[in-house]
SELO-801319 format. One record per residue (C-alpha): x, y, z; residue number from 0. Coordinates in Angstrom, 1 decimal, always signed. Example, Ala and Ser with C-alpha at 12.3 -4.5 7.8 and 13.67 -1.06 7.14 Angstrom:
! residues 2
+--------+--------+--------+-------+
!     xx !     yy !     zz ! lummi !
+--------+--------+--------+-------+
!  +12.3 !   -4.5 !   +7.8 !     0 !
!  +13.7 !   -1.1 !   +7.1 !     1 !
+--------+--------+--------+-------+
***
This chain:
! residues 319
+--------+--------+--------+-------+
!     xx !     yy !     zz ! lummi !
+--------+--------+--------+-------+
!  +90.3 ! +171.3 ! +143.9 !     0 !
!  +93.3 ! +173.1 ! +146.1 !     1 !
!  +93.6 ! +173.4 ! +149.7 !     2 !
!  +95.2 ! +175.8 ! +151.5 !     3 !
!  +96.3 ! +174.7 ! +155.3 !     4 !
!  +96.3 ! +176.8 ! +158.1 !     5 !
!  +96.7 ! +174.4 ! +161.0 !     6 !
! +100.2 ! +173.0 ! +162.5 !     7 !
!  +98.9 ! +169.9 ! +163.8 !     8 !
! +100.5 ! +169.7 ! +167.4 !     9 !
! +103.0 ! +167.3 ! +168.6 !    10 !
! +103.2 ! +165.8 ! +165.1 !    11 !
! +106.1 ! +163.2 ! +166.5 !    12 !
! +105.1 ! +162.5 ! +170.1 !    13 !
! +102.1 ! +161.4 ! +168.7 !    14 !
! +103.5 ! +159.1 ! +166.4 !    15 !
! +105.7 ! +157.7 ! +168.5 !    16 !
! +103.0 ! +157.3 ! +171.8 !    17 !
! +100.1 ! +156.2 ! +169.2 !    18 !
! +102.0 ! +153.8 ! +166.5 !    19 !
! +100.3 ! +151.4 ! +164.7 !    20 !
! +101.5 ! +147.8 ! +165.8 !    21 !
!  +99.3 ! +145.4 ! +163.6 !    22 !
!  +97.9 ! +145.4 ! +160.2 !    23 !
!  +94.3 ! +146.6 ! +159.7 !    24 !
!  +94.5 ! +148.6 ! +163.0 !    25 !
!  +92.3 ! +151.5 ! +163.2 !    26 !
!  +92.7 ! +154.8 ! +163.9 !    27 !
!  +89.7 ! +157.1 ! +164.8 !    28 !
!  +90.8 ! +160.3 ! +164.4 !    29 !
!  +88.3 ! +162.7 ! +166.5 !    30 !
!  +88.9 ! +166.1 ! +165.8 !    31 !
!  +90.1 ! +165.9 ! +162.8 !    32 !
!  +90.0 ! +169.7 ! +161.4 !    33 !
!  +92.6 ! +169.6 ! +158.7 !    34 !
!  +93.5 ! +166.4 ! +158.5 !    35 !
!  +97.5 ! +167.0 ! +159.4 !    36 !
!  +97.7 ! +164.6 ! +162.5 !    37 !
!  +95.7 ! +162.2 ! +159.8 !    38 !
!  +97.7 ! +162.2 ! +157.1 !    39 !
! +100.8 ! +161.9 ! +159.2 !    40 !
!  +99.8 ! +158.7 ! +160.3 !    41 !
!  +98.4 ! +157.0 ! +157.4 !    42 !
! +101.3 ! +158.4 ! +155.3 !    43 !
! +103.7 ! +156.7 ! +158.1 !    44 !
! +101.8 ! +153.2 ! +158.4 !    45 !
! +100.9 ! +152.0 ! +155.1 !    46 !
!  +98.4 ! +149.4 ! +156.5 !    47 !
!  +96.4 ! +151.8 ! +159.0 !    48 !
!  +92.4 ! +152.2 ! +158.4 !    49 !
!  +91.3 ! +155.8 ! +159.5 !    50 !
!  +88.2 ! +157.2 ! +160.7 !    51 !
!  +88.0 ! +161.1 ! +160.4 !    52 !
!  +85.6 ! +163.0 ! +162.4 !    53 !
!  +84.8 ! +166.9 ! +162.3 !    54 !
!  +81.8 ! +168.9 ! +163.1 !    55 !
!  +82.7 ! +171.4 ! +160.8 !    56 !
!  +81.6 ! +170.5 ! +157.7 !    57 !
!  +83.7 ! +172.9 ! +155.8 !    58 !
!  +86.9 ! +171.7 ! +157.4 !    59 !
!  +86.5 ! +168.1 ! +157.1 !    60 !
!  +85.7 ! +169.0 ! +153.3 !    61 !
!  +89.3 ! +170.2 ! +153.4 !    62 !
!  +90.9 ! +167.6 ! +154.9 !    63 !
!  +89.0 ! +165.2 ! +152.5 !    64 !
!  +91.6 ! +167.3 ! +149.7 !    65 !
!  +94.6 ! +166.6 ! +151.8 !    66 !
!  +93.3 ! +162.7 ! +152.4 !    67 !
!  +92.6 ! +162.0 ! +149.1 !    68 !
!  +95.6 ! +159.6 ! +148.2 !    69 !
!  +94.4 ! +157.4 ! +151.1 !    70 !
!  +90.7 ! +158.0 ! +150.3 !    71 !
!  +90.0 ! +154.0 ! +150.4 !    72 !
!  +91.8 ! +153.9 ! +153.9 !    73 !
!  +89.0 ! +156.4 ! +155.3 !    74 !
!  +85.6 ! +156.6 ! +156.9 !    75 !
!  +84.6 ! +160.2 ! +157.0 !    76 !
!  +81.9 ! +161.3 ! +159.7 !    77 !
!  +80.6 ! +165.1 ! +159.8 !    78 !
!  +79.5 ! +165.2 ! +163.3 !    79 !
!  +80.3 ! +165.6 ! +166.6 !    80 !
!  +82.8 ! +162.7 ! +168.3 !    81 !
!  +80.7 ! +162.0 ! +171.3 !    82 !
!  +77.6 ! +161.3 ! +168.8 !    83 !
!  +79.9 ! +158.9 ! +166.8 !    84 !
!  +81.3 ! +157.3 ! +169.6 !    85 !
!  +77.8 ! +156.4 ! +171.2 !    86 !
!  +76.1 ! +155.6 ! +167.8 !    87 !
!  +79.5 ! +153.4 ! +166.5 !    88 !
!  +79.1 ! +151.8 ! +163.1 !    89 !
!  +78.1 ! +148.5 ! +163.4 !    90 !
!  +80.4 ! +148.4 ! +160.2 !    91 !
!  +83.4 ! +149.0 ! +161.7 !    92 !
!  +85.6 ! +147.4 ! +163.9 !    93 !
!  +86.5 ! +148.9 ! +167.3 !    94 !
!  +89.0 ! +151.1 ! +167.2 !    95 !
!  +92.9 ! +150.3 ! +168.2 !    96 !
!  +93.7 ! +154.2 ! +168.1 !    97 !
!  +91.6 ! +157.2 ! +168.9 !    98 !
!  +93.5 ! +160.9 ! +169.4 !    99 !
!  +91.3 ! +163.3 ! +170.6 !   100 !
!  +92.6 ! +166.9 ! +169.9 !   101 !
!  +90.6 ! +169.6 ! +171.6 !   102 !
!  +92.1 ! +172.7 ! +170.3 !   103 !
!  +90.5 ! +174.4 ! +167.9 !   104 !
!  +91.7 ! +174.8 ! +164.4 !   105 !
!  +94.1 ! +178.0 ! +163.7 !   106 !
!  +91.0 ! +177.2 ! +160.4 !   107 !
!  +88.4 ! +179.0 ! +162.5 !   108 !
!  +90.4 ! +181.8 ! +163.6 !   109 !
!  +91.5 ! +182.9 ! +160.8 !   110 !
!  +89.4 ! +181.5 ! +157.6 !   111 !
!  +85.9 ! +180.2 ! +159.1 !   112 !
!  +84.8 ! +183.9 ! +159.3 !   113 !
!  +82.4 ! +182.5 ! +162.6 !   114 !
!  +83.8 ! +185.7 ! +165.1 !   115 !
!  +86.6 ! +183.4 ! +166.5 !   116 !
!  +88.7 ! +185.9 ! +166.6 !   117 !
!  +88.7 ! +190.0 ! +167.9 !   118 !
!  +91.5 ! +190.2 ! +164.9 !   119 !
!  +88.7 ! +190.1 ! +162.3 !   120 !
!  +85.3 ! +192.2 ! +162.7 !   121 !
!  +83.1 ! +189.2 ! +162.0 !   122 !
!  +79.7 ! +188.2 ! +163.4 !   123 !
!  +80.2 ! +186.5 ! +167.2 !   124 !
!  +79.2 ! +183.0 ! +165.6 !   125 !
!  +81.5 ! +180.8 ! +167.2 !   126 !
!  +79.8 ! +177.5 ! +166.4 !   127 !
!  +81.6 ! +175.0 ! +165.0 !   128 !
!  +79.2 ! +173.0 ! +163.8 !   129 !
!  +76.9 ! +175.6 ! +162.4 !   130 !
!  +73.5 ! +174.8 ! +164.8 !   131 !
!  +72.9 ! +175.9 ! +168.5 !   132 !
!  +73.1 ! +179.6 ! +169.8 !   133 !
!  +75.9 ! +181.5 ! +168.8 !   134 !
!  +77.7 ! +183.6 ! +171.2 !   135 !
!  +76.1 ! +186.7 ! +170.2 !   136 !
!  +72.8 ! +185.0 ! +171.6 !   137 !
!  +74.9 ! +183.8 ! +174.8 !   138 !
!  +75.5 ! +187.7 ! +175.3 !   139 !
!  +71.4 ! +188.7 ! +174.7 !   140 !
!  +70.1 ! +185.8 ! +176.5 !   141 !
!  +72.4 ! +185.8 ! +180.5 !   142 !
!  +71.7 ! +187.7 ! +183.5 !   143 !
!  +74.5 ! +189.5 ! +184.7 !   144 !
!  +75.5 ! +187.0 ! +187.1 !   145 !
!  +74.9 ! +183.8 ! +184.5 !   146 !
!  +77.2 ! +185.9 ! +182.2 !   147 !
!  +79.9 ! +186.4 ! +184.8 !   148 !
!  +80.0 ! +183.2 ! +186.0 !   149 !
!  +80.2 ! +181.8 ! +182.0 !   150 !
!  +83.7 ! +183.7 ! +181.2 !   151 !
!  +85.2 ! +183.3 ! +184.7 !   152 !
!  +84.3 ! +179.6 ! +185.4 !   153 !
!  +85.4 ! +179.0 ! +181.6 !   154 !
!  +88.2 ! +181.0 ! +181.3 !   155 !
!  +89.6 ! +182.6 ! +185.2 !   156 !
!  +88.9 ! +185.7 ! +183.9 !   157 !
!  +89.4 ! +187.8 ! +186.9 !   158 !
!  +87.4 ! +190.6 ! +186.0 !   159 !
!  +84.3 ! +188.6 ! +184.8 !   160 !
!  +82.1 ! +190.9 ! +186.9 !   161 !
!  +82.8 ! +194.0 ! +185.5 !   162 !
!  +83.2 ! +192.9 ! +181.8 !   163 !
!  +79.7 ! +190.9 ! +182.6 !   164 !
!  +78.2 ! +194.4 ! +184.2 !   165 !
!  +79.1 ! +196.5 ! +181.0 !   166 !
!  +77.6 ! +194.2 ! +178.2 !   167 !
!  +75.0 ! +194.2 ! +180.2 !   168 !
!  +74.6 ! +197.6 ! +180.5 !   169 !
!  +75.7 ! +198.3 ! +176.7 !   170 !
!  +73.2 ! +195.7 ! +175.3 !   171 !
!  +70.3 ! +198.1 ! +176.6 !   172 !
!  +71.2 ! +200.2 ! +174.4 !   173 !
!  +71.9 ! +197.9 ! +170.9 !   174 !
!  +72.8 ! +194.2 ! +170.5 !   175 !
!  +76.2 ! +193.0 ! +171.0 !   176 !
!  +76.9 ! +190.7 ! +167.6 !   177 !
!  +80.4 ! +191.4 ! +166.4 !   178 !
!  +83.8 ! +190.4 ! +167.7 !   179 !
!  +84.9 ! +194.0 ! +167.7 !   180 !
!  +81.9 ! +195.5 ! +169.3 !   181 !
!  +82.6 ! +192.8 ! +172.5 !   182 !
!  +86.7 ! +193.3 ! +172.1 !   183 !
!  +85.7 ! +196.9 ! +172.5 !   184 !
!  +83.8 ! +196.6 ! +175.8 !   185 !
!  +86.2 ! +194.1 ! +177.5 !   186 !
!  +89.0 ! +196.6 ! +177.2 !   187 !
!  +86.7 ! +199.6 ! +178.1 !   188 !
!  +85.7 ! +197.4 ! +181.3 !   189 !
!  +89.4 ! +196.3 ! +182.6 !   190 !
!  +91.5 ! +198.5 ! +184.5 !   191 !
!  +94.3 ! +200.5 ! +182.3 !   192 !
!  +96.8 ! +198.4 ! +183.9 !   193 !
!  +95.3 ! +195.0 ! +182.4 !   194 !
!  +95.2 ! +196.5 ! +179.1 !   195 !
!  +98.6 ! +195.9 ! +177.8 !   196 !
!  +99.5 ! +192.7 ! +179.7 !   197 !
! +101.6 ! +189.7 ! +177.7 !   198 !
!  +97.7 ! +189.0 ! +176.4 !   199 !
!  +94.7 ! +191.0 ! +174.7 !   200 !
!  +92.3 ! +191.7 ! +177.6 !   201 !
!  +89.9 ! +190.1 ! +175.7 !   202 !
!  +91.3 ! +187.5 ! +174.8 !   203 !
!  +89.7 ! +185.2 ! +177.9 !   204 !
!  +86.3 ! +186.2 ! +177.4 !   205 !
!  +86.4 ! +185.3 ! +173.7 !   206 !
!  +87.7 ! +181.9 ! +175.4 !   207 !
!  +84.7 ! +181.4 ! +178.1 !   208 !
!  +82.1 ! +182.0 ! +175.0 !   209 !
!  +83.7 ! +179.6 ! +172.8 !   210 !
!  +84.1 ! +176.8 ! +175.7 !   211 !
!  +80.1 ! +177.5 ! +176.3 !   212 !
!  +78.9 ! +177.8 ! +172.7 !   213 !
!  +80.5 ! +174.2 ! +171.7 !   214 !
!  +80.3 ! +172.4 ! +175.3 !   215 !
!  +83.8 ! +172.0 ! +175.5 !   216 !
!  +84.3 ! +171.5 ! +179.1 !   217 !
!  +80.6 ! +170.2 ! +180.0 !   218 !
!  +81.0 ! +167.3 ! +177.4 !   219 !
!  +84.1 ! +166.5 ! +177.7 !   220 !
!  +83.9 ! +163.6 ! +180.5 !   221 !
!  +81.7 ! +162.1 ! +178.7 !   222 !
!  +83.6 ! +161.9 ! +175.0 !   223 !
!  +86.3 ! +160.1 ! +177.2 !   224 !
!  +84.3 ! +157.5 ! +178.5 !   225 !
!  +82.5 ! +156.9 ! +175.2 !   226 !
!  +85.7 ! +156.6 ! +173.3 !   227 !
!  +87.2 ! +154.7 ! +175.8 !   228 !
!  +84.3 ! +152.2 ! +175.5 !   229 !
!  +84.3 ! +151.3 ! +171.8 !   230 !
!  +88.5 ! +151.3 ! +172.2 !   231 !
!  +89.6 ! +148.0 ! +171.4 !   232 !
!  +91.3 ! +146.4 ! +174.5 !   233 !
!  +95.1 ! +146.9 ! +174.5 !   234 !
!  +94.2 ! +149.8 ! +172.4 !   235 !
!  +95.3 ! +153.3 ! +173.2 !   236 !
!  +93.8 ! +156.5 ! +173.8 !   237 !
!  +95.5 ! +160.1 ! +173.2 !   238 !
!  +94.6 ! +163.5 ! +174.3 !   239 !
!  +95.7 ! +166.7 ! +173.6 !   240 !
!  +94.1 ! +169.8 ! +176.0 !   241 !
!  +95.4 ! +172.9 ! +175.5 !   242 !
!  +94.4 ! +174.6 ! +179.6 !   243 !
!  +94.1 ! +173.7 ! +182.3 !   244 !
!  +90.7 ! +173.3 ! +182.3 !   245 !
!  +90.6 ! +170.5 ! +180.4 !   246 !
!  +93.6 ! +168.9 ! +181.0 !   247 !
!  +92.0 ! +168.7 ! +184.9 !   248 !
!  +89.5 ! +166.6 ! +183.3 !   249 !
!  +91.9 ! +164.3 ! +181.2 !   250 !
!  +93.9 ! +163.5 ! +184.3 !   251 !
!  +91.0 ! +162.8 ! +186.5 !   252 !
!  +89.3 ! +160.9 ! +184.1 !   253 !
!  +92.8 ! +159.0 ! +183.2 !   254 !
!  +93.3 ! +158.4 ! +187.4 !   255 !
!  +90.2 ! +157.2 ! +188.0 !   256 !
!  +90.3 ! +154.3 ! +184.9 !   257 !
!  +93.7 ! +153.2 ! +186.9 !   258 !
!  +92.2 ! +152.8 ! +190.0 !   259 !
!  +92.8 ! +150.0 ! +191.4 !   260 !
!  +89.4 ! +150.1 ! +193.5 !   261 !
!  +86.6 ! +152.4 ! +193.0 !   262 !
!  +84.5 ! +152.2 ! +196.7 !   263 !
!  +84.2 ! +155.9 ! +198.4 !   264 !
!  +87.0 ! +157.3 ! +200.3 !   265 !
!  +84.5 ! +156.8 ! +204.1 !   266 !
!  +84.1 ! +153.1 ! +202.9 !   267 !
!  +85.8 ! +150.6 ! +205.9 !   268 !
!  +86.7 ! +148.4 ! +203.5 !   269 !
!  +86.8 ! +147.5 ! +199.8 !   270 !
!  +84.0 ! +145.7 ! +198.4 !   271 !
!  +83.9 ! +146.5 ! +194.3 !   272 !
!  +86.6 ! +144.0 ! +193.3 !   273 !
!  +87.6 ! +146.9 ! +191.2 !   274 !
!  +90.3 ! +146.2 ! +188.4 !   275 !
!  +92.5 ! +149.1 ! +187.1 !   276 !
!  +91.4 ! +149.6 ! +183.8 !   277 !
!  +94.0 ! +151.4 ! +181.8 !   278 !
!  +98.2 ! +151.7 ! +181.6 !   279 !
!  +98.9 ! +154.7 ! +181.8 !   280 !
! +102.0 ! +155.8 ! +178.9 !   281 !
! +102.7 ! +159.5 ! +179.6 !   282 !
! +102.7 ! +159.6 ! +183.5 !   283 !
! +103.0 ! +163.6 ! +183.8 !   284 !
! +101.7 ! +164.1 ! +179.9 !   285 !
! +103.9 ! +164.8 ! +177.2 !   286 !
! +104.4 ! +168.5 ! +176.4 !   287 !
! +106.0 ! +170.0 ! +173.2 !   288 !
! +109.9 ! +170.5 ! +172.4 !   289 !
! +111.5 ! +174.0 ! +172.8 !   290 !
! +111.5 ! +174.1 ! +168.9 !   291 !
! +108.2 ! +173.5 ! +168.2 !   292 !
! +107.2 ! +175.8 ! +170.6 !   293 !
! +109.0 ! +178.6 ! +168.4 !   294 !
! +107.4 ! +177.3 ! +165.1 !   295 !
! +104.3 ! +177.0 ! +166.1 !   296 !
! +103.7 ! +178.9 ! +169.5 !   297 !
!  +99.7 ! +178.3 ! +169.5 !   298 !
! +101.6 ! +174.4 ! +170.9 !   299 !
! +102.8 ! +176.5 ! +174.1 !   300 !
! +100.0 ! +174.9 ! +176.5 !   301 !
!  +99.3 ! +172.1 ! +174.6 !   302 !
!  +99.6 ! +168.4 ! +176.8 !   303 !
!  +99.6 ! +165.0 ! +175.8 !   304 !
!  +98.2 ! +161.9 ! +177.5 !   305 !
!  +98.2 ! +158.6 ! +176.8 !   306 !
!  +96.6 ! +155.5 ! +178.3 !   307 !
!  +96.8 ! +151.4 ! +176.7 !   308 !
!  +93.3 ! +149.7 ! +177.6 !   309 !
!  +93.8 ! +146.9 ! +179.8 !   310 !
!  +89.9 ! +145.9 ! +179.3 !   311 !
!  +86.5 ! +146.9 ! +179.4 !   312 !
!  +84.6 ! +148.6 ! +182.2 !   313 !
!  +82.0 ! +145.7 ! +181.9 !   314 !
!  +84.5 ! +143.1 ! +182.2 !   315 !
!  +86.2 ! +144.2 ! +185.5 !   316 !
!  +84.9 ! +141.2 ! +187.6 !   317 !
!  +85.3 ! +138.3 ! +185.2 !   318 !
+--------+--------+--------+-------+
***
C-alpha cells in the first residue's frame, strides 16, 4: 500500500529543536497526529524515541501508519480523540517526556476527506473529523437565528454573522442547507459587494465558526491542556501549535497561569495557597515560522508555537 501526502507539517525544525529528545526511551505523544510528518521527523531524527500517535480520523491515522511503517515497533497508535487518551492513559505506558499538540487541521480534510471542509469542492457540509456527532449541515437545521450568529462570530469574528445567520435562516424554509456550495453561495449573497473580493473568500470565516463547533475546538481545548499536562512526565515538555487567535488566547493563558507563582484571587489581602509555578516557559512570545516557510507552505502564515518544561505536578505543589 502507497500513500499520497498532502500535509506540510508546520515548523518541521523549531519543533525539533524546542522538543528534542534528551534521554533514551523517552516518549513522544504525538496528539494530532494526521499524517504523520511532525512523527516521522522525530523518530527518523532520534533513533531511540518511543511514539504515541493519536488521530480521530481514522482514515488519516491509517495513512500515517504507511508513512510510520519503518518505525512500526517504536509506535502506539490510538484512533481517538487526545483529550480521551490523555484522561484514560494506558496503564501500559510510561508518562510521556514529549507531547505536541497541533490543532490545525490537515490540508488531508480539505482537500481528500471529501467531509465539506472546503467551499472549493461541492461536497456534503460533514465536517466531522471523527466521523460521529452532528455534522454542520445539522448545525445549520438545528440554531435559532441568534444561536447561529453567535456560532460563526464568537468562533470566527465574522463581522457580518447576523446577516449571514438571517439568510440561512430564511433560505432553509425553503430547502435544507447540506452542501459546501449551497452555504458558500448564501454567505456571498448575504455580505455587502464590497466584502466580496477582499484578500479572503467571504466565506471563508463561516466555514471556520462551523468547523470550530462541529469538533469542539475551542470549548475543549482547556481542558486537553490540562490533561496532557498531567500525565507529562516532570521535566518533560509540552508544545502547541494554534493557528488564530482564538486558540492561541487559550494556549497563553493556560501557559500563564501554570507559571504562576501564586494562584489566590486578585481582591485576596494576602497570599495564602503556597502556590508553586508549575512550568518553564521555552518560547516566551511563541515561536512563529521563517519567511521561507511561509512561502512554501503559506497555510504556516498564522501558525504559533509554545513551549513549556514541567517543573512538577499540580498535586505536588505543596510538598
Amino acid at each position: 500500500m502507497t500513500a499520497e501526502y498532502v500535509h506540510t507539517p508546520v515548523m518541521r525544525n523549531e519543533c525539533l529543536k524546542f522538543l528534542s529528545s534528551r534521554n533514551k526511551g523517552d516518549l513522544f505523544v504525538d496528539a494530532n497526529a494526521g499524517e504523520g510528518g511532525h512523527s516521522f521527523a522525530f523518530l527518523s531524527e532520534f533513533p531511540h524515541l518511543k511514539m504515541v500517535c493519536i488521530d480521530a480520523d481514522s482514515a488519516i491515522l491509517d495513512i500515517a501508519k504507511v508513512r510510520l511503517a519503518p518505525y512500526a515497533d517504536r509506535i502506539y497508535f490510538y484512533n481517538g480523540w487526545s483529550f480521551d487518551f490523555f484522561t484514560q492513559y494506558p496503564g501500559e505506558l510510561k508518562r510521556p517526556d514529549i507531547i505536541l499538540c497541533d490543532l490545525g487541521v490537515s490540508s488531508y480534510h480539505y482537500k481528500k476527506s471529501g467531509k465539506g471542509f472546503s467551499f472549493e469542492k461541492d461536497e456534503y457540509l460533514d465536517m466531522r473529523i471523527s466521523g460521529s456527532g452532528l455534522t454542520a449541515s445539522d448545525y445549520l437545521a438545528r440554531l435559532g437565528e441568534k444561536e447561529l450568529a453567535d456560532l460563526i462570530y464568537n468562533n470566527s469574528g465574522e463581522k457580518y454573522s447576523r446577516r449571514i445567520a438571517s439568510l440561512i435562516i430564511n433560505e432553509r424554509r425553503k430547502s435544507s442547507i447540506t452542501t459546501t456550495s449551497a452555504l458558500a453561495d448564501l454567505v456571498y449573497r448575504a455580505v455587502p459587494a464590497s466584502y466580496r473580493h477582499g484578500p479572503i473568500h467571504p466565506a471563508t470565516r463561516t466555514f471556520q465558526a462551523l468547523r470550530i463547533a462541529v469538533n469542539g475546538e475551542l470549548s475543549t481545548l482547556h481542558a486537553l491542556l490540562e490533561a496532557a499536562f498531567r500525565v507529562l512526565e516532570p521535566g518533560g515538555r509540552l508544545g502547541v501549535i494554534s493557528f488564530h487567535s482564538l486558540e492561541d488566547k487559550i494556549v497563553k493563558n493556560f501557559i500563564r497561569a501554570m507559571n504562576k507563582n501564586c494562584i489566590c484571587p486578585q481582591e485576596a489581602p494576602i497570599c495564602n495557597c503556597s502556590g508553586r509555578r508549575l512550568v518553564n516557559i521555552l518560547t516566551k512570545k511563541g515561536v512563529t515560522p521563517s519567511d521561507d516557510e511561509i512561502e512554501q507552505n503559506p497555510p504556516s502564515r498564522s501558525s504559533r508555537l509554545r513551549v513549556v518544561e514541567k517543573i512538577l505536578d499540580g498535586e505536588d505543589e505543596n510538598d
